[in-house]
C-alpha positions, -999 to 999 in steps of 0.1 A, spaced: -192 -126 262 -199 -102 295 -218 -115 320 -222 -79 339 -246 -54 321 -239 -18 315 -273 3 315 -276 32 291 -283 62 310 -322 60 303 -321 20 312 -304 36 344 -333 59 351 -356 33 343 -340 11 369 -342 36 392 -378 53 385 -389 15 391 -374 9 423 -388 45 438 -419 34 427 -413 -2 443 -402 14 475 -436 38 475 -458 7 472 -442 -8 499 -454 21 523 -493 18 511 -518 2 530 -520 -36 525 -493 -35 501 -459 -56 499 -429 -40 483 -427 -61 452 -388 -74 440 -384 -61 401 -368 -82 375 -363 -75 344 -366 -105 322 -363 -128 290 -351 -112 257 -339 -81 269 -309 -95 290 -301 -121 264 -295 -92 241 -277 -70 268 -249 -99 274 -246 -103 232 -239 -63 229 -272 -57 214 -291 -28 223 -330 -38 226 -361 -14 239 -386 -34 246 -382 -48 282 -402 -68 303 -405 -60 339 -410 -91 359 -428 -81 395 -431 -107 418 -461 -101 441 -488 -80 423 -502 -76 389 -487 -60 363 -518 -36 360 -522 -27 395 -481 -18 397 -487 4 366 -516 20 380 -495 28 416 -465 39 393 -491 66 376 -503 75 412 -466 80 425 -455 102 395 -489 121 399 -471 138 423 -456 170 410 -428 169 434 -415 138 421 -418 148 381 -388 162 382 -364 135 391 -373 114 355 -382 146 330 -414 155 319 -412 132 293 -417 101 318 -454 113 329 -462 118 292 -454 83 287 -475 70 313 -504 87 304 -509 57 276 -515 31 299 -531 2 285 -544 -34 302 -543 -61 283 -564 -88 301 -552 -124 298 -567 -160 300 -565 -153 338 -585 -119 348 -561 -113 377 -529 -119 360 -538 -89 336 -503 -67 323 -497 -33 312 -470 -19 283 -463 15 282 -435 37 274 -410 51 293 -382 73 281 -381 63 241 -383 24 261 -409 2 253 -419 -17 287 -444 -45 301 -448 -47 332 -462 -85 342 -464 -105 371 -438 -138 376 -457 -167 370 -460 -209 370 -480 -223 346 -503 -252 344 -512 -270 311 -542 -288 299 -538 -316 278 -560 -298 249 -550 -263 248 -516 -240 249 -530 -218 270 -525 -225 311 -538 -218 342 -517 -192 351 -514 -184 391 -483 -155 410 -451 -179 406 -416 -176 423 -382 -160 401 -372 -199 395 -408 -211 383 -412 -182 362 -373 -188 341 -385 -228 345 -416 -219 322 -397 -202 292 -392 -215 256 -354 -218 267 -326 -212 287 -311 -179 271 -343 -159 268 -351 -169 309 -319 -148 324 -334 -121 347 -314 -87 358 -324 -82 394 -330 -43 396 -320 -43 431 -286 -61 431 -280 -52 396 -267 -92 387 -279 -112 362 -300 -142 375 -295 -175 359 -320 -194 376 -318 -226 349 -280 -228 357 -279 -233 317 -283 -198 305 -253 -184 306 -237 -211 295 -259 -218 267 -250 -184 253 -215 -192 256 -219 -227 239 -246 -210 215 -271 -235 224 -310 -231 220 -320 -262 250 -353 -254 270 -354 -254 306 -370 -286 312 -374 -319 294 -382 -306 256 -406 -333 251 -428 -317 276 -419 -286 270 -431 -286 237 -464 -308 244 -478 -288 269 -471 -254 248 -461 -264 209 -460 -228 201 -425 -235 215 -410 -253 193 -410 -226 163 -397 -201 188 -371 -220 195 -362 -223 153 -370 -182 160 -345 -180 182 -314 -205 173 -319 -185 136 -319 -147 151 -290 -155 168 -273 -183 144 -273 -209 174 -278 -246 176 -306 -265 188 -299 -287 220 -302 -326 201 -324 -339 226 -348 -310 212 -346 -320 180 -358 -354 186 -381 -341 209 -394 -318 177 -392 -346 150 -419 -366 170 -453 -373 153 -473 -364 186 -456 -329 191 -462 -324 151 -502 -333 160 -500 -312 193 -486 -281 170 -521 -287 147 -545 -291 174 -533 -262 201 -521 -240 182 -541 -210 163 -522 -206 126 -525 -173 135 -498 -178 155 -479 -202 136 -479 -176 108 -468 -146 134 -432 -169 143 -430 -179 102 -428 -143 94 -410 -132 123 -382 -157 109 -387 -146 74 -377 -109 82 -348 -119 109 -312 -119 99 -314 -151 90 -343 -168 71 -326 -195 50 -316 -208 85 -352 -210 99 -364 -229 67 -330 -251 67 -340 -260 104 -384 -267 94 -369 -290 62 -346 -310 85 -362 -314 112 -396 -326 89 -420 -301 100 -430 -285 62 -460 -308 61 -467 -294 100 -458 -258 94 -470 -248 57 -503 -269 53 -539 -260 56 -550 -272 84 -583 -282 81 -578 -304 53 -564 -341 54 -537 -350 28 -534 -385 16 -494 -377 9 -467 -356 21 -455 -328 2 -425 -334 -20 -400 -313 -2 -368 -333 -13 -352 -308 -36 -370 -275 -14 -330 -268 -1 -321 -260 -37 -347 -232 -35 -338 -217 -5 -298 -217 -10 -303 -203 -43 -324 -171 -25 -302 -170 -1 -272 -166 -27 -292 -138 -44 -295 -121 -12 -263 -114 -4 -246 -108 -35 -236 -72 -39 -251 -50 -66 -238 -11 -59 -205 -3 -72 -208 -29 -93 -194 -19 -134 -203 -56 -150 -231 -69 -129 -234 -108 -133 -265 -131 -139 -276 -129 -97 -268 -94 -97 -294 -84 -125 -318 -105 -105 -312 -90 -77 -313 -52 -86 -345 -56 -109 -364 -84 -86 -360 -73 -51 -360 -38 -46 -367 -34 -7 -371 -50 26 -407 -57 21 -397 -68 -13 -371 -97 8 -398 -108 29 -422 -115 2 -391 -135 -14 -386 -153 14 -424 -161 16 -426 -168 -16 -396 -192 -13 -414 -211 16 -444 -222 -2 -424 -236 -33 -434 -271 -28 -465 -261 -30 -461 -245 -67 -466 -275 -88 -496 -291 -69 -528 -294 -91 -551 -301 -70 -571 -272 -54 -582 -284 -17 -618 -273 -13 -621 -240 -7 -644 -215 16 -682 -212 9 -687 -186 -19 -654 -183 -34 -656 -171 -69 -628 -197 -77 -602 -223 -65 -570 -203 -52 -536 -223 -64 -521 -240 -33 -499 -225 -26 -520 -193 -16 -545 -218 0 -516 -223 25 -507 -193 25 -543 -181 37 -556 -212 58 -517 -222 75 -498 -195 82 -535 -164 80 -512 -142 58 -522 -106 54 -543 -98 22 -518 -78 5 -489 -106 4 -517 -133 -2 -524 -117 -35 -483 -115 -45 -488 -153 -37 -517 -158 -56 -501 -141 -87 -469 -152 -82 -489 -191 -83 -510 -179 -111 -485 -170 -135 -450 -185 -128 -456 -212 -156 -463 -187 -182 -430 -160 -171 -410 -194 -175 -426 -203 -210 -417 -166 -217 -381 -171 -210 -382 -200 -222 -393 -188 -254 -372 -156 -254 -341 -180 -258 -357 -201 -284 -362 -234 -262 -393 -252 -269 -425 -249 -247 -442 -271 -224 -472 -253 -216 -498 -237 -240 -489 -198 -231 -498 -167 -255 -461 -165 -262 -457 -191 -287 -429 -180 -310 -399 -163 -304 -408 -136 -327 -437 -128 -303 -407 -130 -271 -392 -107 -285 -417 -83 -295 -423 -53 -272 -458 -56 -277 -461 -91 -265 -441 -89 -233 -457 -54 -227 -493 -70 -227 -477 -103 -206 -465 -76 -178 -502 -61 -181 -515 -92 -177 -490 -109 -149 -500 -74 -128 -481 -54 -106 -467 -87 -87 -448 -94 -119 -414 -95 -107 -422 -112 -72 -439 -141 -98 -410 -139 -117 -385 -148 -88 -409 -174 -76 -405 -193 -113 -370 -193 -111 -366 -208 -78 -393 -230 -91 -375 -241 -117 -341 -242 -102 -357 -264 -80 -363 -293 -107 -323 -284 -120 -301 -319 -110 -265 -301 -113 -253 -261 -105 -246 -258 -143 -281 -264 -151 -288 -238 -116 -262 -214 -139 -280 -219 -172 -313 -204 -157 -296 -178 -137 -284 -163 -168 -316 -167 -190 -336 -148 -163 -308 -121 -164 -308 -117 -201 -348 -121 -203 -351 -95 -174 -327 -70 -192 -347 -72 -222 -378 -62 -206 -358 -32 -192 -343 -27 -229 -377 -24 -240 -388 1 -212 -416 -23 -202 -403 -27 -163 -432 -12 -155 -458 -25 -183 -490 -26 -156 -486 9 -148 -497 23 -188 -524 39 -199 -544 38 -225 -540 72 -242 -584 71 -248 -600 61 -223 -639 47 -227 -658 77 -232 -638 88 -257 -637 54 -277 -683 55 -268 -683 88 -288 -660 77 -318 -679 48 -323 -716 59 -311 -720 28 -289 -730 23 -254 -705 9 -229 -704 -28 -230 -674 -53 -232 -664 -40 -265 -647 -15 -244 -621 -38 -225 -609 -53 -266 -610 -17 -279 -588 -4 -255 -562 -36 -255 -558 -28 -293 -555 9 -284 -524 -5 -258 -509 -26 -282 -505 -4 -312 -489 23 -280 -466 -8 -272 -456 -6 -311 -455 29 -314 -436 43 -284 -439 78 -283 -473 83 -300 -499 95 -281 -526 106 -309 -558 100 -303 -572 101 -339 -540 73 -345 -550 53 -317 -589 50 -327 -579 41 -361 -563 15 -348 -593 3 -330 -610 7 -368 -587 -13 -381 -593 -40 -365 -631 -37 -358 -638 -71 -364 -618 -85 -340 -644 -72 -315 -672 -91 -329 -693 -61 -332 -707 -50 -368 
């Protein structure tokens, strides 16, 4: 690993662009000529060979907002424009503040040549016992690396002398040792800002790195575990969970939360008190077994296997790996019967898995409803399976026969049924149930029946179930029959889909209301 960085020729410009501007302030009236850093993930990733652009500007005596708004008034110069391309004052026309806790510590981010910058003020940090967020006050180069989550994301890159600054004396080394340790004692660390703690489980699985063992103890401790509930928003808690669900490695970050004990800590609702701990003894088995799926290789491939056929019908993009991943994370959860209470007015009890989901980690609306699904109906895809390859059934499903398994009309109206989350619900049963499994053979067993259940769905053309329609709609059905609209309508036009999942191909309407006449009395309507 370097420990000299080589700026792209934009970084260069950058660099420069900044220290003209640094230089100008320096000749304004009551103004020091602030030293520029810049700071924290950007040279971590410059000494590793990756190429970042986001970069934070570290400026040692003056905001961040009132350097921005001298760098606009130096390039408002039209003499000047030219040295950086036209492009630069573009950029700097989008300057934003963002105020923080402290009004006078307020920051700008811009952009600046294709780079994303943020341009904020070194800083020491003062914690109260209650809260993650300090008193900030203007802080020195070492008090400013001391504050950081660790020691390889608090290495600065003086712009002046063009050297890396290791101001912990660890950093450099810690990226040689890949080691995630934090500046000072981690115990404190981690009490006075918890957030912290799931950084560094960010960090060690971005990069594949190991956290420093006096860390670790320092995380397993019950009163960091209570400081992580009471300080920190779940907001928050849920920005670093999906951060480490879409990194490079995600099996990592939940290896790391199940050894270290913080599952109860990390995917609870937090409002409510638990009289036990969540069962998370056989959770491993869960996330290996994703983790497998994820990397097996399924272009090119003549004679896909069990994993393959998973993969290539289950998970279909990134977004699609995410919500696995997600999904994978709240397994524990899947089996719990036991709604906790939920919000004033709610039509009905969420599983508990989407309660987590929603009061834990504040996920988005969109995933919360693949989780809800996925919770909803997991028991009745396995019974399906289950039922597909003639085993018997623990749970009262539609799908009671194998006959009916195998019928296109009975998995076509399942799909309809499980929604357009089917296949995420899907992968969440079989990780579900691979999770009871007590050897790989039994882990093999289900691996295959998904694969052979899956490809008979896709035999069957019924991939995509959710997405038919009726070929009458309402209307049409209101003037065969000459009756109003009513809840008739929703059992008339099930029949009409199921005699279309028989019948692929037909699409006549006089066929499909007979149908519907047919079997009139199942309507309950004279």
């Amino acid at each position: 690993m370097t420990r000299k960085i080589t700026l792209t020729n934009h970084e260069e410009t950058l660099r420069q662009l900044l220290l003209d501007v640094s230089n100008y302030i320096g000749t304004q009236d009551g103004c020091i000529r602030p030293q520029l850093r810049f700071t924290g993930g950007w040279v971590r990733d410059k000494l590793l060979g990756i190429e970042s652009k986001d970069i934070d500007i570290g400026i040692d005596s003056m905001t961040g907002f009132r350097f921005g708004t001298l760098m606009k008034q130096y390039l408002d110069d039209p003499a000047r424009r030219t040295q950086y391309g036209e492009d630069v004052v573009g950029r700097l026309a989008q300057i934003v503040a963002n105020p923080e806790k402290s009004k006078h510590l307020e920051t700008v981010t811009t952009k600046v040549l294709g780079l994303e910058i943020d341009l904020v003020n070194l800083r020491k940090e003062t914690y109260d016992e209650d809260s993650r967020n300090p008193t900030m006050e203007f802080g020195t180069p070492e008090e400013d690396a001391l504050r950081r989550d660790s020691t390889v994301n608090a290495l600065f890159y003086n712009l002046e002398t063009s050297e890396v600054e290791d101001l912990t004396k660890k950093g450099l080394e810690d990226l040689e040792l890949k080691i995630i340790r934090t500046p000072l004692s981690p115990y404190q660390t981690f009490k006075d800002d918890p957030l912290r703690m799931l950084r560094c489980i960010r960090f060690a699985s971005k990069l594949g790195y190991n956290i420093e063992p006096e860390a670790e103890k320092s995380m397993r401790d019950k009163s960091i575990k209570d400081a992580l509930r009471a300080k920190i928003s779940r907001e928050r808690v849920g920005i670093e969970i999906e951060k480490m669900l879409k990194g490079p490695r995600p099996r990592y970050a939940l290896s790391l939360i199940d050894r270290l004990g913080l599952y109860d800590t990390v995917f609870t609702d937090p409002s409510q008190e638990r009289s036990s701990v969540i069962d998370t003894t056989h959770w491993a088995k869960a996330y290996n077994e994703l983790c497998t799926i994820e990397r097996v290789e399924i272009s090119g491939c003549p004679s896909p296997g069990a994993l393959q056929i998973v993969k290539s019908l289950l998970i279909l993009n990134d977004h699609e790996t995410y919500l696995s991943w997600l999904l994978c994370a709240l397994t524990p959860w899947a089996k719990i019967g036991d709604p906790m209470k939920q919000k004033k007015g709610a039509k009905k009890n969420l599983p508990m898995a989407a309660v987590v989901a929603r009061e834990g980690l504040k996920t988005e609306n969109k995933a919360l409803r693949v989780i809800r699904d996925a919770a909803i109906h997991f028991t009745e895809i396995t019974a399906s399976k289950d039922a597909f390859f003639g085993e018997p059934l623990s749970v009262m499903v539609p799908l009671k026969r194998k006959q009916e398994a195998l019928s296109r009309e009975a998995l076509g109206m399942a799909i309809r049924k499980w929604g357009g989350n089917w296949r995420s619900a899907t992968l969440f049963a079989m990780l579900v149930e691979i999770m009871g499994t007590k050897e790989s053979v039994g882990c093999q067993q289900i691996e295959e029946q998904y694969a052979g259940w899956l490809m008979h769905i896709k035999s069957l053309g019924l991939m995509n179930a959710y997405t038919f329609k009726p070929v009458v709609d309402g209307a049409q059905l209101m003037h065969a029959f000459h009756r109003p609209s009513g809840k008739w309508i929703v059992g008339a036009l099930n029949i009409v889909m199921e005699w279309q999942l028989r019948n692929p191909g037909k699409t006549a309407v006089e066929e499909a209301i007979g149908e519907v006449k047919v079997r009139w009395k199942e309507l309950g309507l004279d």
